[in-house]
C-alpha positions as CSV (number, residue, x, y, z in Angstrom):
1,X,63.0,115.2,43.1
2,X,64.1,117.8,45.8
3,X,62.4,120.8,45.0
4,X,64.5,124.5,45.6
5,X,62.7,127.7,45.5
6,X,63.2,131.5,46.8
7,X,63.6,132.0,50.2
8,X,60.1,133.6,52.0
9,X,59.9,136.1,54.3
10,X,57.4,136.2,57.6
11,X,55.5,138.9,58.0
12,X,57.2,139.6,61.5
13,X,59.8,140.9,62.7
14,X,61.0,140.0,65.9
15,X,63.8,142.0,68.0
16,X,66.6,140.6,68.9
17,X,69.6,142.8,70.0
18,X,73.4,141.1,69.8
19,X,74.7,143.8,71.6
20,X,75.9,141.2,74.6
21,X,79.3,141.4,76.1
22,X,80.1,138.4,74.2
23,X,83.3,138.6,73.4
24,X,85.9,135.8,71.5
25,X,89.5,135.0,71.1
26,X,91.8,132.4,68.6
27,X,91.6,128.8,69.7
28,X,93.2,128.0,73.1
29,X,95.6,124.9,73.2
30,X,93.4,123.1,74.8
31,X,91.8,123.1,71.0
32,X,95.1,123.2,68.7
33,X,94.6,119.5,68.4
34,X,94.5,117.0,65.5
35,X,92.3,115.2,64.2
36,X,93.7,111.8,66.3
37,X,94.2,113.1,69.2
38,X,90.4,111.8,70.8
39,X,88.7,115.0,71.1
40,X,86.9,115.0,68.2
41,X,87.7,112.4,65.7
42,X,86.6,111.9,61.8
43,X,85.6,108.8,62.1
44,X,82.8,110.4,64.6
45,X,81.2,111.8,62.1
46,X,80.2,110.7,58.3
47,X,77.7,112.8,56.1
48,X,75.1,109.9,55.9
49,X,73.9,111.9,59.1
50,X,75.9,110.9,62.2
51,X,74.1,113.7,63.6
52,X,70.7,112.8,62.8
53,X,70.7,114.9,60.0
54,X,68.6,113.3,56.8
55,X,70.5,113.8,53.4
56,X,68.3,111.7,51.8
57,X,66.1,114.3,49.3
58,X,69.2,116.7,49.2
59,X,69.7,117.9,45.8
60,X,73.0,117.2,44.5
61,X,75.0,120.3,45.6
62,X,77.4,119.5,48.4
63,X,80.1,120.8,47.4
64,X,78.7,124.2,46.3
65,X,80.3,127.6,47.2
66,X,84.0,126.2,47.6
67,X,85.9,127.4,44.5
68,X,89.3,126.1,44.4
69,X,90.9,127.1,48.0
70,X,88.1,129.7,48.6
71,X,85.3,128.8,50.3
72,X,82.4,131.5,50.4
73,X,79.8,131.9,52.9
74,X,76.5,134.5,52.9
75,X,75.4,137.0,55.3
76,X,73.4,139.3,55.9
77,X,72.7,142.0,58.7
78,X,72.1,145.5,59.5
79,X,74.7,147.9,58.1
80,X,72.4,151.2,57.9
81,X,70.1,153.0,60.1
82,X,69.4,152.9,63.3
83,X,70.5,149.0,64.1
84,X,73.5,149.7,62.1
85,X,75.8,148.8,65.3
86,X,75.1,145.2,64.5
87,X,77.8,145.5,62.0
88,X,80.4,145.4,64.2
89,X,79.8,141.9,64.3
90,X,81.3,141.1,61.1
91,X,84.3,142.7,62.5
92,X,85.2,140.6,65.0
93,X,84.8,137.7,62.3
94,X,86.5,139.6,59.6
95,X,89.6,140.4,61.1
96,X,89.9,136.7,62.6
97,X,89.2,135.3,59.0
98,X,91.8,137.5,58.0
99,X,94.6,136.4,60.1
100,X,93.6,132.9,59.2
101,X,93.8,133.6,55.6
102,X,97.6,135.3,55.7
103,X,98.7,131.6,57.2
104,X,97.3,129.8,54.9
105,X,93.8,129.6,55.6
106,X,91.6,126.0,57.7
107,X,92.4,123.1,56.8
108,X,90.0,120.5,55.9
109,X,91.0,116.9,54.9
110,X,94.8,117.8,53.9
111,X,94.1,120.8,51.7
112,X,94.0,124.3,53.0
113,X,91.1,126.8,52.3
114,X,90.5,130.6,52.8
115,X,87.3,132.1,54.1
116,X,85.6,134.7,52.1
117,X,82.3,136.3,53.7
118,X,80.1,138.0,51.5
119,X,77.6,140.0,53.0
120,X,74.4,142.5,52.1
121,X,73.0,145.7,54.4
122,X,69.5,144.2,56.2
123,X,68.5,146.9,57.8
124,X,67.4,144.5,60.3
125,X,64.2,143.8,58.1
126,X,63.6,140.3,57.3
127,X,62.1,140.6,54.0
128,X,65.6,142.0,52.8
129,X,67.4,139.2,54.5
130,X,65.8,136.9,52.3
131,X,66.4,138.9,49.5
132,X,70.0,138.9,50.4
133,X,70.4,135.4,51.0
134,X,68.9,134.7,47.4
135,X,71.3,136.9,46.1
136,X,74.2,135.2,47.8
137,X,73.3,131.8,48.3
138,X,71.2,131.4,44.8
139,X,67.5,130.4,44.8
140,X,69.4,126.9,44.0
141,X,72.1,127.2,46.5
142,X,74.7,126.8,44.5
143,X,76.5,130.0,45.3
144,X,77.6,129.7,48.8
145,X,79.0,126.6,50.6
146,X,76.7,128.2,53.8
147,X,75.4,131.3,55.7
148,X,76.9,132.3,58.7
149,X,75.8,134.4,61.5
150,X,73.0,136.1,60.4
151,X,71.4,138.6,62.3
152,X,67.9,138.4,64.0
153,X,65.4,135.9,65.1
154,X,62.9,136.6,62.4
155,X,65.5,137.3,59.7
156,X,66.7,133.5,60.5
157,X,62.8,132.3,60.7
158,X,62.5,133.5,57.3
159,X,65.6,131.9,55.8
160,X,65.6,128.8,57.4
161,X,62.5,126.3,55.4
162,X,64.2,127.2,51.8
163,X,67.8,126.9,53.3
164,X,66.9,123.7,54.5
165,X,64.8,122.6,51.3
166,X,68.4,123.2,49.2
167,X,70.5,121.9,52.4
168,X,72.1,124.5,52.6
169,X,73.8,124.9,56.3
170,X,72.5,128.1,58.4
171,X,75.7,128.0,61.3
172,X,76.0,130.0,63.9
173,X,72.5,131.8,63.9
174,X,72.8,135.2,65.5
175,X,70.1,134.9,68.0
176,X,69.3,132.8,71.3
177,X,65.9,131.5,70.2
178,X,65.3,128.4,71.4
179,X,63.6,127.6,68.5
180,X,67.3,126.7,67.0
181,X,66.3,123.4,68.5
182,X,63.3,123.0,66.4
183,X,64.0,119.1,64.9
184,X,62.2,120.0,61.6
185,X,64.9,122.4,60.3
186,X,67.9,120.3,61.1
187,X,69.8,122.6,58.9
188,X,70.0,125.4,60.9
189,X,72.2,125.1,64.2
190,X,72.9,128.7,66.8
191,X,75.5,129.9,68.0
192,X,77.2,130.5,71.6
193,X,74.3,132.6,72.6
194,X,72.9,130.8,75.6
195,X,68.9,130.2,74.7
196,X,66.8,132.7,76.4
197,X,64.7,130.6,78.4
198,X,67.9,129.3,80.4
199,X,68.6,133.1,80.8
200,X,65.2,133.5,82.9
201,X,65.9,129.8,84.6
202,X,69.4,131.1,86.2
203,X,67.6,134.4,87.4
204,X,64.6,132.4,88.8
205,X,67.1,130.2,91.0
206,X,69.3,132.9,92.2
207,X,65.9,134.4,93.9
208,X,64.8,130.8,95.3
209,X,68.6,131.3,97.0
210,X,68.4,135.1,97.7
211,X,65.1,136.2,97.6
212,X,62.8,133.6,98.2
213,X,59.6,135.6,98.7
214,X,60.4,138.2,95.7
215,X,57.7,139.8,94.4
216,X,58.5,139.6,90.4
217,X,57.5,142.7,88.2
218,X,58.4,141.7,84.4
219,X,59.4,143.7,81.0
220,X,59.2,142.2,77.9
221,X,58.6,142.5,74.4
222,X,55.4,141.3,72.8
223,X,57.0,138.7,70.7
224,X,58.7,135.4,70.6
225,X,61.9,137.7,71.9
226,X,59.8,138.3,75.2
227,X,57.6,134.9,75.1
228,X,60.6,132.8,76.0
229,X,61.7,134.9,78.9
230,X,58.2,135.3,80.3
231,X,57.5,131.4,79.7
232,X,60.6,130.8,81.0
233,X,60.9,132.2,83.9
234,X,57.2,131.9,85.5
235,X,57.8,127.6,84.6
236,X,60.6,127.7,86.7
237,X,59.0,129.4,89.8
238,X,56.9,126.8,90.0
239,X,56.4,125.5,93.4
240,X,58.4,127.8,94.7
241,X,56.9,131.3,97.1
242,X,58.2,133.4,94.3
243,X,55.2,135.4,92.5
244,X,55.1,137.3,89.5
245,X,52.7,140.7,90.1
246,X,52.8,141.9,86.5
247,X,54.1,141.7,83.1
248,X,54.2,144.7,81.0
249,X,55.0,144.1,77.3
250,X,56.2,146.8,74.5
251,X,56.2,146.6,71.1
252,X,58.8,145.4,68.7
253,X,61.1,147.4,68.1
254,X,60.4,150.5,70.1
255,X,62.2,152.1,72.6
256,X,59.2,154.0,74.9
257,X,58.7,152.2,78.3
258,X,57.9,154.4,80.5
259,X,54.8,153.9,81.0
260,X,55.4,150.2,81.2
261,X,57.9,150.9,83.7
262,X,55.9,153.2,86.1
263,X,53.4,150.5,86.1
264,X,55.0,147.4,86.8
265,X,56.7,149.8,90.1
266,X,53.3,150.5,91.2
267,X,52.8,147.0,91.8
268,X,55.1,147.0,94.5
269,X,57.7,144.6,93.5
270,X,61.1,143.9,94.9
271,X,62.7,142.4,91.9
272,X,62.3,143.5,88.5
273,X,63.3,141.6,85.5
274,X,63.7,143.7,82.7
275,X,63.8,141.6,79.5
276,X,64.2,144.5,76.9
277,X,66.8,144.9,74.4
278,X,68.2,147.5,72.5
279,X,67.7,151.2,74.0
280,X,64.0,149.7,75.9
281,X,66.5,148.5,78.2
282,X,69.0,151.1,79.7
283,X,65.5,153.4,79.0
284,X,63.8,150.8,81.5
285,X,66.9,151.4,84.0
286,X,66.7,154.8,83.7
287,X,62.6,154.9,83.8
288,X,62.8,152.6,87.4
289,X,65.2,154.9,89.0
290,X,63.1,157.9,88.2
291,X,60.1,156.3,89.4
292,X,61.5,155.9,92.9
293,X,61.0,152.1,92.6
294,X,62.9,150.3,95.5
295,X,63.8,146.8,94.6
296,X,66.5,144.4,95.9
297,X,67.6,143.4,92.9
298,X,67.3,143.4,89.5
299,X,68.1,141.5,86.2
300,X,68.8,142.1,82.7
301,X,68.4,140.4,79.2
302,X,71.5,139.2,78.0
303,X,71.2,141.4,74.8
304,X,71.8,144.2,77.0
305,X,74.8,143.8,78.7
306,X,76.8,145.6,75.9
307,X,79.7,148.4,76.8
308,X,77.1,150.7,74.9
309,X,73.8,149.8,76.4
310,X,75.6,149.5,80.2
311,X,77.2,152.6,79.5
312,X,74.1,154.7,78.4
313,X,72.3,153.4,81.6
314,X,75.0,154.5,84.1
315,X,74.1,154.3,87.4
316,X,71.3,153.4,86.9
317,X,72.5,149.8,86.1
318,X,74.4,149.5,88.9
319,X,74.2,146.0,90.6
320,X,72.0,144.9,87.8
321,X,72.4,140.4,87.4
322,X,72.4,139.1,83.9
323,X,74.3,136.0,82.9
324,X,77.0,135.4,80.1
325,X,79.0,132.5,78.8
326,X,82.3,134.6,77.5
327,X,85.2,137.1,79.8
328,X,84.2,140.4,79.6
329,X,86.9,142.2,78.0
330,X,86.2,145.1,80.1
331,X,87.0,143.1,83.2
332,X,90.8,143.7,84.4
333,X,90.4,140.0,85.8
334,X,91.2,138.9,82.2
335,X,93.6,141.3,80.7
336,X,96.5,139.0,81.2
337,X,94.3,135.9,79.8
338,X,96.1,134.5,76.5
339,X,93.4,134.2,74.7
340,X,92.5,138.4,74.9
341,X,95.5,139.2,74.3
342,X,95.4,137.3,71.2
343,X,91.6,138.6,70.3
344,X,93.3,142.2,71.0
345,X,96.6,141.7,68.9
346,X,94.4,140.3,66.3
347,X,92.1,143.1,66.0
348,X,95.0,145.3,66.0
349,X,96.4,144.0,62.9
350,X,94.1,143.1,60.9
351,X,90.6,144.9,62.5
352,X,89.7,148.4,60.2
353,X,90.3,151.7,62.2
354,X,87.2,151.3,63.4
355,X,86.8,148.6,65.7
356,X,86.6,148.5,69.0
357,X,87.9,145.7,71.4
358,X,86.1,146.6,74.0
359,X,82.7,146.2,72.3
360,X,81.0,142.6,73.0
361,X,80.0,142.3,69.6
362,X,82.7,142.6,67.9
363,X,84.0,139.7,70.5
364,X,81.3,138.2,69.9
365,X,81.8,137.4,66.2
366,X,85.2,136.8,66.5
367,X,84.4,133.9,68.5
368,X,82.0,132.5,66.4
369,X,85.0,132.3,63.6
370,X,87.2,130.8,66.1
371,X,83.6,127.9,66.4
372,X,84.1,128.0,62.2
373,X,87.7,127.1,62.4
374,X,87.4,124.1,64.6
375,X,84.0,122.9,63.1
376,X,85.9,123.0,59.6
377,X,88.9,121.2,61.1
378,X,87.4,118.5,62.5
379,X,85.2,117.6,59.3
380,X,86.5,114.5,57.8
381,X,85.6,116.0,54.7
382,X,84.7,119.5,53.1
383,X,81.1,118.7,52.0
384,X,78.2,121.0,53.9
385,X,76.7,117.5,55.0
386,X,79.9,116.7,56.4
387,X,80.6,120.0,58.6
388,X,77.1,120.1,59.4
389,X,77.1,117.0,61.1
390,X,80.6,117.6,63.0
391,X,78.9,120.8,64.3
392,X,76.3,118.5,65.5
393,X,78.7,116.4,67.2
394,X,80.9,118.8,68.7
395,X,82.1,118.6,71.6
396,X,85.0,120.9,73.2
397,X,85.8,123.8,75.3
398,X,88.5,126.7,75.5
399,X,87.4,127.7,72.1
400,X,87.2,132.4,71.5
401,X,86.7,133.8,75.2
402,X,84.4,131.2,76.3
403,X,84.6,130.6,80.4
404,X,86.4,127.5,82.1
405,X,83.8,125.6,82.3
406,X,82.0,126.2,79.6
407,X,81.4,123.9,77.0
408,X,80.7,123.9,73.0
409,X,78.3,120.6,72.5
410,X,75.7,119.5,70.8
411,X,74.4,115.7,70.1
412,X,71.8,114.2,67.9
413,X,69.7,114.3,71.3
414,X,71.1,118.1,72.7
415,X,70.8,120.6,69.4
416,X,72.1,123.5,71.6
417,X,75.3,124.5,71.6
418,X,76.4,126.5,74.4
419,X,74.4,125.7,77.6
420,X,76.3,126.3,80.6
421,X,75.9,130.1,81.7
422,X,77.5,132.5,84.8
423,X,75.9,134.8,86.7
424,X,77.0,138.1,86.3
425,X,76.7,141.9,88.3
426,X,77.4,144.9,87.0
427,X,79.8,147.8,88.7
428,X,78.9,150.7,87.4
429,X,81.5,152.6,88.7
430,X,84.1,151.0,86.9
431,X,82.1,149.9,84.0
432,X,82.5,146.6,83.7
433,X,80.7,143.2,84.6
434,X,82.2,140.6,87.9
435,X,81.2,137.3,88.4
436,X,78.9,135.6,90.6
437,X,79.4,132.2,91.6
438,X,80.3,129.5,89.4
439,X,79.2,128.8,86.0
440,X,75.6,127.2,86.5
441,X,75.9,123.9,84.1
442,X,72.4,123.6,82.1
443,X,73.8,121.0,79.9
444,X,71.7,119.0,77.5
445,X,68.6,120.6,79.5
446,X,67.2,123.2,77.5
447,X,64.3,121.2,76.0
448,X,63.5,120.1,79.6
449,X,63.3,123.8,80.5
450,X,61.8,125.4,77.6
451,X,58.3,125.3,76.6
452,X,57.5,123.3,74.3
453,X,55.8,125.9,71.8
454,X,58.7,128.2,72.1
455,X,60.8,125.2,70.6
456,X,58.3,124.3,68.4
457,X,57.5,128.1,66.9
């Protein structure tokens, strides 16, 4: 008999910030197909595990959490405090599953179903996000259908063996772990956030092209968070004249790097790769200037390329390199691109009074709904088996604010979704992110450029 019992918490947490400049709009019509037109067909997809997915010792609950035309999914993230900005999130999501519940709500397999999120305050403390996900989901799971886009690496780490014990899908994971691709929790898949090792990868070839003798001096936190940029990055300058001189790490959650910083430019390094999130990182910036620290170029964590966390560095983030997947909404280049100026209306109507459009996170979790919609679409049948494995299968583009080019896809082989990045460079007199180059494709090789024990962890 499949055993079910209360979700368990690690003992820690590990920082992940989501304030990116992700940002999201409503399907394009390159994805306003249906389910015959050959992009992504039902009969691609079955819930004996298409995927790869086993069902086998699921407990009989695969219908759970869809009342009627509701379906309900559980959250949790911080709403209080000092990480309370993550909240904005839910925003972006919100208003979309708003909109899509005024026409009518998704519809799966000739019926049509509205969205309901329910969601608990965090505090960005993983202990409580299990406690919340009990709540919501039910120690039996019969509560929600699934949990979407929870906050946190460690928050999802501590969800994610009891979630998969009651099958219960985890979509959408907040987080670009690359532990999402860990095969023995099949239940939990991530969400357009590139994996953090690929972050480090696209930095590490734009110095084999620009600086191929840079001297590397590293920030990172002293966790997982940091672990898989560090790993990362010093794998793939292997071979090459590139050097790493030192890597300073900080603890979780703090925000004092000073000294860290004033170390690492002591080493005499021309390229600094600053892999801190939340206020470590425009703090870093800010810290490197001070020190006098002349370096050619520098690079930036992806959860640090917010309006907020850009904007609090200033100057002092000018020409920094990071990479994205998504439009900037700050960037003019897209303000006449359909697809924000449907994210815009959107939020305009049915966003509270206080969202922002310009903030990457609430962007951010609009696109994620827009990922929901289509995943939920394209499922032969409303069972979380079923969607789970069409998420697993997916394979499109166009969908939210994602860049031409960039593709949603995952395979039984390939359990990332979004792998295909573009280098970015920040102006920080007009606020705003450009790109450079084109979109560097690292599809269906994030396993091949990961470390194995970051995958594994």
């Amino acid at each position: 008999m499949h055993r079910t019992r209360t979700l368990r918490a690690v003992p820690l947490l590990l920082a992940f910030a989501l304030l990116v400049a992700a940002c999201g709009g409503g399907r394009s019509d390159d994805n306003a197909d249906s389910k015959d037109n050959g992009s992504k067909t039902s009969d691609s997809t079955d819930s004996s595990g298409g995927s790869g997915v086993d069902t086998s010792d699921c407990p009989d609950n695969d219908t759970a959490g869809i009342d009627g035309d509701t379906i309900t999914l559980a959250s949790s993230f911080p709403q209080s405090g000092l990480t309370s900005a993550f909240a904005q999130i839910s925003k972006g999501y919100k208003a979309y599953f708003a909109k899509l519940n005024q026409a009518g709500g998704v519809e799966v397999d000739g019926k049509k179903y509205k969205i309901e999120v329910v969601d608990k305050d965090d505090e960005y403390n993983a202990s409580k996000t299990v406690q919340n996900i009990n709540e919501e989901v039910g120690t039996d799971g019969d509560k929600a259908f699934a949990v979407f886009n929870v906050v946190g690496t460690a928050n999802n780490v501590a969800i994610r063996e009891s979630l998969d014990e009651s099958c219960v899908p985890n979509l959408f994971a907040a987080t670009g772990s690359p532990a999402w691709g860990n095969p023995d929790f099949p239940w939990l898949v991530g969400s357009t956030l590139a994996p953090y090792t690929l972050e480090a990868v696209a930095y590490a070839n734009y110095l084999k092209d620009e600086q191929p003798d840079a001297k590397v001096a590293m920030l990172v936190q002293d966790d997982d968070f940091g672990k898989a940029y560090e790993e990362g990055f010093k794998d793939a300058i292997k071979g090459t004249k590139i050097t790493v001189t030192k890597v300073a790490t900080y603890p979780t959650g703090s925000n004092e790097v000073a000294s860290q910083v004033t170390s690492l430019a002591a080493t005499g390094a021309d390229a600094f790769f600053d892999g801190a999130t939340l206020l470590a990182c425009p703090n870093a910036l800010e810290e490197a200037t001070s020190s006098n620290w002349e370096r050619t170029s520098t690079f930036v964590s992806g959860t640090c390329i917010s309006k907020t966390l850009m904007g609090l560095a200033g100057q002092n983030a000018d020409g920094v390199l990071a990479t994205t997947n998504i439009k900037d909404p700050l960037n003019p280049a897209f303000k006449d691109d359909a697809a924000m100026k449907e994210y815009r209306a959107t939020l305009a109507e049915f966003g509270d009074d206080k969202v922002d459009p310009d903030n990457g996170i609430v962007a951010y979790g609009y696109t994620q709904a827009a990922l929901l919609q289509y995943v939920l679409e394209q499922s032969p049948k409303l069972t979380r088996s079923s969607v789970l494995d069409t998420l697993r299968t997916i394979d499109t583009k166009g969908l939210g604010l994602l860049i031409d080019g960039v593709d949603a896809k995952m395979s039984a082989d390939d359990p990332y979704l979004a792998e295909n990045l573009q280098l970015i460079q920040y102006d920080a007199g007009n606020k705003y992110f450009t790109n450079v180059g084109d979109v560097i494709d690292f599809e269906g090789k994030t396993a091949d450029l990961t470390p194995k024990d970051l995958i594994d962890s």
